[in-house]
N, C-alpha and C positions, 0 to 999 in steps of 0.2 A: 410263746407257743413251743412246745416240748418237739423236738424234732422224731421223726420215725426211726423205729430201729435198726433199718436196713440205712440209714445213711452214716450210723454209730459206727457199725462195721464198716462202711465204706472210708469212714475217715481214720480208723486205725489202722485198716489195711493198707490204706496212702501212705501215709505219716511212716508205717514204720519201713515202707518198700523205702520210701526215699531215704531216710536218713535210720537203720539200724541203730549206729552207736551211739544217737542222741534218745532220752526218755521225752514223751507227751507227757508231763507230768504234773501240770495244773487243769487235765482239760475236766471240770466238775459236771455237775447236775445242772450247775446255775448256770455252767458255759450253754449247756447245751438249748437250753430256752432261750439263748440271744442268736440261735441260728434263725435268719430269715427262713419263713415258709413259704409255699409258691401261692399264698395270699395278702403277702405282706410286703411290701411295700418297702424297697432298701433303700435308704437314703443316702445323699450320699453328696461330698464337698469335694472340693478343687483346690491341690495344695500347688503353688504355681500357675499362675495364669499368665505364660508365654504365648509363642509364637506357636511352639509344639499340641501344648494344650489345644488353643484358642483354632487352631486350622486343621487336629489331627482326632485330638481325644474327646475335646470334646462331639463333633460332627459323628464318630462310630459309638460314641454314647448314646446319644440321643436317638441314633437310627434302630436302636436295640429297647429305649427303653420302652417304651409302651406295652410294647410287647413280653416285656421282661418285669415289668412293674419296679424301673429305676427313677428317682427323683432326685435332681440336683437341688440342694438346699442352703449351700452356703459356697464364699470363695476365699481361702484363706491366700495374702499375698503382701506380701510387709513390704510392698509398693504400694501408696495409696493410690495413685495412678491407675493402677491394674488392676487391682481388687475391687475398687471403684467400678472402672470399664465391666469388667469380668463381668461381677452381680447383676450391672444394666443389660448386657446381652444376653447374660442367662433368663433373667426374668422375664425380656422380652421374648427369647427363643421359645420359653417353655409357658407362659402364662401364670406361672408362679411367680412366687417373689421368693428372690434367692438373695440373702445376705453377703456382706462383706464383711470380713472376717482380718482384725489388725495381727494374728501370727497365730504359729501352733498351737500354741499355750490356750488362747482362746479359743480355739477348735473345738480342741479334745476336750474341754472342760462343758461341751454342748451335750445335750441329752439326744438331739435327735440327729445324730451323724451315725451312720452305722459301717460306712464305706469311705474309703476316697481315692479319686485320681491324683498321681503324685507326676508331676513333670517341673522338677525346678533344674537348678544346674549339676553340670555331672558330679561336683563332689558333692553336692547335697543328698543324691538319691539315696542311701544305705541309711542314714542317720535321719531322713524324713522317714522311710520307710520302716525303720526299728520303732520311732517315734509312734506309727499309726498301728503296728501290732501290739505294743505295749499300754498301748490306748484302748486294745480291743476293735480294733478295727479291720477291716476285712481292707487290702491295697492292692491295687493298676499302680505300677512300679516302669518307670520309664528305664531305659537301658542306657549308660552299662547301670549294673548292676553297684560296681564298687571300681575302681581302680586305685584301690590300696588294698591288701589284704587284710589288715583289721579289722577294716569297716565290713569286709567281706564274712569274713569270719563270725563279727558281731551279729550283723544282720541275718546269716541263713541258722545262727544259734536263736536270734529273739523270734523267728519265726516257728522254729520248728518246737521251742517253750510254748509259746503261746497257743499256734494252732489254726492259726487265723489264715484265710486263705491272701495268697500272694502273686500275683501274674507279673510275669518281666513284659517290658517292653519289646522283647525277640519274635516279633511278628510272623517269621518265616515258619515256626513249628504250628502255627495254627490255618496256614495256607495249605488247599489243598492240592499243588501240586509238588510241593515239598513234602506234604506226606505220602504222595503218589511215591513220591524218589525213595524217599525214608523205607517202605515196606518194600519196595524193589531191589535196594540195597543189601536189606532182611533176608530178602529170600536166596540168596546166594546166586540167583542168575548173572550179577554184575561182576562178581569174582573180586578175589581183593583190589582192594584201593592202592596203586601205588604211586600215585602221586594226584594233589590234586592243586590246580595254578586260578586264583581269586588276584580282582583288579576292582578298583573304585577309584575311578579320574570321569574330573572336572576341570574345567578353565572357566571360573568364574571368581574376577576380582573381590563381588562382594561377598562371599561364600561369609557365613556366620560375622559379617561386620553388618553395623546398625548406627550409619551413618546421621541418621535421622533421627533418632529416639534416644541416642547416647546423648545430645543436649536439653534434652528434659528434664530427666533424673536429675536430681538434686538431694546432697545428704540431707537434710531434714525432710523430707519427701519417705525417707523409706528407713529401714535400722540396718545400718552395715554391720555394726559388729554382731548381730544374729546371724546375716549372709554370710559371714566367714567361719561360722559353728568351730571347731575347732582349730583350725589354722591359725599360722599366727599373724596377729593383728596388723595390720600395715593400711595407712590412709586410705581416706576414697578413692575410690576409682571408678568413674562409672564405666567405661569399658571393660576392665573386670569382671562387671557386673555383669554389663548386657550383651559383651562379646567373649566372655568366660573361657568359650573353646578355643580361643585365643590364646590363650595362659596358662600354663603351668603355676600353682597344682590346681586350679579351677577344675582343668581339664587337661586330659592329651592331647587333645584334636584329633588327628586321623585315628587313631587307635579306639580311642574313645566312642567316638562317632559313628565309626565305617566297620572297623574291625570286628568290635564285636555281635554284629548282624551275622557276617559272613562266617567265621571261626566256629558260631555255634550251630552254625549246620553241620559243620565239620563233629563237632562232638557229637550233637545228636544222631546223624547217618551212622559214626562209626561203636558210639556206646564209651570213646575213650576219654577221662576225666577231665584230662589236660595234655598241653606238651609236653615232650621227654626233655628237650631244648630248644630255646630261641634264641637266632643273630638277627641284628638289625643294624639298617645305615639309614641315611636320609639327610636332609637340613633344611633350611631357608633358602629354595634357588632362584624366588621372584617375587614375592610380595613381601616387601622389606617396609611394610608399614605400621611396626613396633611392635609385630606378633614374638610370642616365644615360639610357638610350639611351630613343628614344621611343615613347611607347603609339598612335602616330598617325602616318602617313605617307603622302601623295599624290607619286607620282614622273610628270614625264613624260618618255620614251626617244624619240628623232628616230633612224631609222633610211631608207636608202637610199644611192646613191651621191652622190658629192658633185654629180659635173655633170648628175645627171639629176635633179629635183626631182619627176617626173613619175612614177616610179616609187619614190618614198619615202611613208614611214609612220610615222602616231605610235602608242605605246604607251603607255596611261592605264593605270598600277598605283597602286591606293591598297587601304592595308591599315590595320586598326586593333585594337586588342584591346580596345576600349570599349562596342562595339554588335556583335551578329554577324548583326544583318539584310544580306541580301547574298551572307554564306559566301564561297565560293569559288567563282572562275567563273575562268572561259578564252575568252573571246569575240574569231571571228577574223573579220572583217566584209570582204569584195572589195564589185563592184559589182551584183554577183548576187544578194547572200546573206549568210548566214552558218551558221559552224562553229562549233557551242557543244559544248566538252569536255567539258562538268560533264553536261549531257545525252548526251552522245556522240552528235548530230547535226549533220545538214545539210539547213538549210531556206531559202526564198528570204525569207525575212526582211529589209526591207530593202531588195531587190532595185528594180531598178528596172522598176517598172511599164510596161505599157501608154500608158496616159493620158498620164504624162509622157516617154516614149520619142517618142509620136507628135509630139510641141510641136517635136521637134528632128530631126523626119524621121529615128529612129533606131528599131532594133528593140528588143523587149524584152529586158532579160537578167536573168531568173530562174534559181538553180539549183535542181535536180530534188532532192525531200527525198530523205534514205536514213539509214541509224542506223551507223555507225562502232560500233556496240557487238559483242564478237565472244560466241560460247555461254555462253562460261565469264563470269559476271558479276566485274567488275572495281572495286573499290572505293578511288578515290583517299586515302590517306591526308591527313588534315586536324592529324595530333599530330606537329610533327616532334620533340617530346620520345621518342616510342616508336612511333611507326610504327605499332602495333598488330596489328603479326604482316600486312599488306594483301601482298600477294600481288606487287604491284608490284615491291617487296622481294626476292622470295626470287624473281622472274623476274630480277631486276638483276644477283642471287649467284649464278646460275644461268649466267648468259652470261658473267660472271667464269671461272668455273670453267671453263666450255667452252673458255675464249680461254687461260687456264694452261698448259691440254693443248695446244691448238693452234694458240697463238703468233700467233693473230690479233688485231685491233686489238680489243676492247669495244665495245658501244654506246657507255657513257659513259666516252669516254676522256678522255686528259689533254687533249686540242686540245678541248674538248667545256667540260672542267671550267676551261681557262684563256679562253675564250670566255665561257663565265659570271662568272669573276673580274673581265673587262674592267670587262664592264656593273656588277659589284656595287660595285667602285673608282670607275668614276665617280660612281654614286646616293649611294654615301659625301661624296665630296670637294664632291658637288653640296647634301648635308646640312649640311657640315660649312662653305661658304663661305657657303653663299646665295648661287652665283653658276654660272651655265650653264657644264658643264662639258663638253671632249670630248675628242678623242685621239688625240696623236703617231704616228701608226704607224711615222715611221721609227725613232724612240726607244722605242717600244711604251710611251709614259709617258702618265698623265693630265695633262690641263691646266684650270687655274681659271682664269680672269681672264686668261687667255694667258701663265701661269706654271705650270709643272711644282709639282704639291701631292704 
């Protein structure tokens, strides 16, 4: 079905806001008959069928599709375990019959996949996701996005060749009182940002360990050396496997996980790419049960332009899974006031008073409180293991959908999800050296010590 002309325009005027210096340069004739029309019916498979998928992606799928005309038809998952399970609850969920699918290769090679949900482990996402726009595929891309910069690089290059739409997993930009915050921001009532202080703690021993299901798995059960796509080869593991955020390079853990939810509101409120620099401490201070990665982390982010010091700002994130006094907060602090997300307000907290306005012959400047919360109450998800069905979610799969049909750019698009890659690369390499990291933009590389890491 040949798509309308006004959506031609709508998808080069996207394409080229986001990425300028990159050309659309295969999109043809023939591309444009494989766009779904709003009678058509998108199909659409499951690369991953975890914890995430199974309690997060799938449940805001489903609650959209009928009304969206989505069809889950196949589950690719190189567990046979899971692929198995996956196809039997989709088909009973949905009264279809949904295949099981033994890996990529056999996916892509189907004629009626036109979409798919990707949630495998965090160094898979970039290279499954390259994988499905290369396929022609239209991708739900779980976050991060990439914590390497290759992959990063790779990935928002094979998207922005091919054309194909692509949604991160960064739920927060399609919630609406984050975009309540967003346009408020915009409108210059909040006044600069000069500092803003983000926390995610927990005290939960089994946080991403899978005490239960790690003796299942078995290497002839699943293809490890597929699960490790590029890395280098090193024996079974199934903890590796199934508790990856464990591990380096599987994952980072706190960074990976937590970081970059929070950071990209920080980009999107502010419009700024990345960090100017990052330090970081942290380590292993209580669950010494063979994890690498650590139970503890304070990062600080330097953000602004280089020649202006006057309008830059630091970002205090410290996250822990040891204590969970604290929770989770979002505090965005100007000279007025402050925006606290966790509350969904705006009060002059902080603000500069009277008494000391007067000392400096200046006026007051308080901001006026008001509540950013919209009718519908909104519950930030706190498990990135399952999400818990939070609505945030199934608004994120929702604006996916809408952008399939109509070839507009996502909330969380790939420029969105390689912007959070920046910052998550450098809080790594900033972990990983003990040394203040920042970043080449004409190379688009991290730098340690003023060497490329």
């Amino acid at each position: 079905m040949k798509a309308p002309e006004s959506n031609r325009r709508d998808f080069l005027k996207t394409a080229s806001a986001a990425a300028a210096s990159v050309a659309v340069t295969n999109w043809t004739a023939a591309s444009y008959a494989q766009i779904a029309g709003s009678n058509d019916r998108v199909r659409t498979a499951i690369v991953g069928c975890g914890d995430r998928m199974k309690q997060a992606l799938v449940p805001a799928f489903l609650s959209h599709a009928k009304a969206q005309n989505f069809q889950f038809v196949a589950v690719s998952d190189i567990w046979n375990m899971r692929r198995d399970q996956g196809a039997a609850m989709l088909t009973t969920k949905t009264g279809n019959k949904v295949d099981a699918v033994r890996n990529n290769d056999e996916l892509y090679a189907r004629k009626d996949v036109d979409a798919v949900l990707i949630a495998t482990a965090d160094f898979q996402h970039a290279q499954h996701g390259i994988e499905a726009v290369n396929a022609g595929r239209d991708a739900y891309v779980e976050k991060p996005t990439a914590h390497t910069m290759e992959d990063a690089r790779n990935f928002r290059a094979a998207v922005h060749k091919t054309g194909k739409i692509v949604q991160v997993g960064t739920q927060r930009r399609s919630t609406p009182s984050y975009q309540k915050a967003y346009e408020y921001i915009k409108s210059g009532e909040f006044g600069d940002i000069v500092m803003v202080e983000m926390t995610w703690n927990v005290n939960q021993p089994g946080r991403w360990r899978r005490p239960d299901v790690v003796p299942l798995l078995k290497e002839e059960d699943t293809d490890w050396k597929r699960y490790q796509l590029n890395l280098p080869k090193v024996p079974f593991d199934a903890r590796k496997y199934l508790e990856f955020r464990l591990f380096w390079p599987y994952s980072s853990g706190l960074p990976d996980q937590w970081l970059v939810h929070q950071i990209d509101t920080v980009h999107w409120f502010t419009g700024l790419p990345h960090p100017r620099s990052v330090v970081a401490n942290g380590g292993i201070y209580a669950w010494r049960d063979g994890r690498v990665n650590w139970d503890t982390l304070t990062a600080v982010f330097d953000y602004g332009p280089l020649d202006d010091l006057t309008k830059g700002f630091q970002v205090s994130y410290s996250t822990r899974q040891t204590n969970e006094a604290g929770g989770v907060k979002e505090l965005y602090y100007s000279k007025g006031g402050m925006l606290d997300m966790d509350k969904q307000e705006v009060t002059p907290t902080g603000g500069l008073t009277a008494k000391y306005a007067k000392e400096m012959n200046m006026q007051p400047d308080l901001l006026k409180p008001f509540s950013l919360a919209t009718a519908k109450a909104e519950k930030v998800s706190t498990d990135a293991n399952t999400g818990g069905g939070d609505p945030q979610t199934g608004a994120n799969m929702l604006n996916w959908m809408e952008c399939v049909r109509s070839r507009k750019t996502p909330n969380a698009s790939i420029e969105a999800g390689y912007s959070h890659s920046i910052a998550l690369c450098m809080c790594i390499a900033a972990m990983q050296t003990g040394t203040r990291v920042t970043f080449d933009d004409k190379t688009q590389r991290v730098m340690a010590g003023g060497k490329y890491v």
